[in-house]
C-alpha positions in Angstrom: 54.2 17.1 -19.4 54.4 13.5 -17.9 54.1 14.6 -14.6 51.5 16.7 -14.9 49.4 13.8 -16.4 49.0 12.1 -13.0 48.8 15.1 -10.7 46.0 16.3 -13.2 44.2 13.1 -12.9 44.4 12.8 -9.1 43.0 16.5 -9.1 39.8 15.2 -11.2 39.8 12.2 -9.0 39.4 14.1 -5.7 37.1 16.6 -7.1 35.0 14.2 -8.3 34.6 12.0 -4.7 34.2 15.2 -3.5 31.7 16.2 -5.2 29.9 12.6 -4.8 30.4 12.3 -0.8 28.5 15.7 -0.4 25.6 15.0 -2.7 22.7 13.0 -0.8 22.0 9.8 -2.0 19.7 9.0 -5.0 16.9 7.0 -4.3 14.3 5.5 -6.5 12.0 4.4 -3.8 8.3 4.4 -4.7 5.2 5.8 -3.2 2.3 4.0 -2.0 0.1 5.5 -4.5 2.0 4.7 -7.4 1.6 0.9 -7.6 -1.3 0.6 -5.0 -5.3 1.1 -5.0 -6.0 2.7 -1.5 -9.5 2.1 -2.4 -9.0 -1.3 -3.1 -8.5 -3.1 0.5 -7.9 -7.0 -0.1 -8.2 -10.1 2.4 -6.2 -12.8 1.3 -6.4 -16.1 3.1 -3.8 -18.9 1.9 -0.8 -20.8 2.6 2.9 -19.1 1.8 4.9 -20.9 -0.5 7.7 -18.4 -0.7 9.0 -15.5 1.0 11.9 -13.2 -0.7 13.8 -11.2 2.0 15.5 -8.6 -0.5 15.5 -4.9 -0.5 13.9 -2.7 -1.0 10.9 -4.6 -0.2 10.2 -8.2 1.1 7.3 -9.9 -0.6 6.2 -13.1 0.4 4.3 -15.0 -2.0 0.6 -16.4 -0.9 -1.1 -19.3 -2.2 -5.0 -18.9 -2.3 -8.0 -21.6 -2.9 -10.9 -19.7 -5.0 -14.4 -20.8 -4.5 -14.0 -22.9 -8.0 -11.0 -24.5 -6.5 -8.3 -23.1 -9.0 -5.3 -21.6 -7.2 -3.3 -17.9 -7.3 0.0 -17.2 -6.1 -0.2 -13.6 -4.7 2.8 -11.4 -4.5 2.9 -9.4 -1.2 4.9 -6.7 -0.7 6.2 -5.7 3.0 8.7 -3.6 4.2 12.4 -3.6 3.9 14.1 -6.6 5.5 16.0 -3.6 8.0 12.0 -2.6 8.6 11.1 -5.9 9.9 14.2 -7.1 11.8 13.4 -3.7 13.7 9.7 -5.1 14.6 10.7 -8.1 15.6 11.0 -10.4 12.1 13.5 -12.3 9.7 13.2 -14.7 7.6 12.1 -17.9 9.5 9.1 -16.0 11.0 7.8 -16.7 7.5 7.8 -20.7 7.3 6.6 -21.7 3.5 3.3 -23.8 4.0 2.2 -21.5 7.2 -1.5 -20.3 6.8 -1.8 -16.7 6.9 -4.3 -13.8 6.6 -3.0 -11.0 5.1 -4.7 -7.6 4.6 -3.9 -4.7 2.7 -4.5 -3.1 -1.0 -4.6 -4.8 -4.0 -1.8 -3.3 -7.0 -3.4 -0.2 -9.3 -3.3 -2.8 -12.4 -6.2 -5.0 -10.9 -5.2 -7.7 -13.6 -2.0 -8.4 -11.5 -1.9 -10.9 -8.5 0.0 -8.1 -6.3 -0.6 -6.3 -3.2 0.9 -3.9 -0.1 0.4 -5.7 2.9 -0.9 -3.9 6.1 -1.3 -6.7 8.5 -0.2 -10.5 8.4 -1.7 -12.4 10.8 -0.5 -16.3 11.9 -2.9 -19.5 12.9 -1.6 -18.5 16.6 -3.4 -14.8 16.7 -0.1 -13.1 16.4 -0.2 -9.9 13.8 2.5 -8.1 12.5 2.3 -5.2 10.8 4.3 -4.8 7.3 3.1 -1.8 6.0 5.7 0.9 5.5 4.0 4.0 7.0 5.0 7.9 5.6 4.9 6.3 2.1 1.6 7.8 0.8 0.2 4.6 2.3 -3.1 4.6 4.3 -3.2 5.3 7.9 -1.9 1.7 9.7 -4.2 1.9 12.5 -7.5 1.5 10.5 -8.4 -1.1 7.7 -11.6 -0.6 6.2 -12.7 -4.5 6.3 -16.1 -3.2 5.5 -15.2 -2.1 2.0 -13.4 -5.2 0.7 -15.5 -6.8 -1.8 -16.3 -10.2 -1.6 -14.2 -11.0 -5.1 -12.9 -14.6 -6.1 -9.4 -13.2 -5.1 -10.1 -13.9 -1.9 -10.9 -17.3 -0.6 -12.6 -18.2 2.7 -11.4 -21.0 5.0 
């Protein structure tokens, strides 16, 4: 009875990473849908003051001026870190206190400072897209600047 104890258990053990190495992976990635307004395009114009390069997402954190003068800290989500690097990005292309323009659609719970980035553009012209296309998310190519509302989320430079 002894031996059959560990021959048992390595029998479970194999079946079991078996079984594990030929299921596909479980992920709990979200659609664009289901935490963003794609009728609710945003321009934010501000200053980052933090970028967090972790996964599934990147957000980088936007500092805006209302008309009044008060501040908000946006959260911006982007793609994955792996996303970016591909295009061309890491980390540093981010510098904390660089003015940016960043376009995209604001969060379903309009109370919350959030949005999906499309596009964030730099003071030098350059653009680079964030968005994370085949996620539900509006088509890349086309931003309908014509249907943001002027809103105090939003401040002009």
């Amino acid at each position: 009875m002894k031996l059959l104890t560990p021959v048992l258990c390595s029998a479970v053990a194999l079946f079991t990473a078996t079984l594990f190495s030929a299921l596909p992976p479980a992920t709990a990635h979200h659609a664009f849908g289901s935490e963003f307004d794609a009728n609710a395009p945003i321009l934010l114009k501000g200053k980052i003051v933090k970028i967090e390069w972790i996964n599934p997402h990147t957000w980088i954190h936007v500092e805006i001026v209302k008309p009044d003068g008060a501040k908000q800290v946006w959260m911006v989500e982007g793609g994955s870190p792996n996303t970016l690097l591909r295009r061309g990005a890491n980390k540093n292309s981010f510098p904390v206190g660089t003015d940016v323009v960043v376009d995209g659609y604001q969060a379903r719970d309009h109370s919350e400072l959030r949005a999906n980035a499309r596009n964030v553009t730099f003071p030098d012209g350059r653009k680079l897209f964030l968005g994370s296309p085949g996620t539900g998310a509006p088509d890349p190519e086309t931003f309908p600047a014509d249907k943001v509302k002027p809103t105090e989320k939003s401040s002009e430079k």
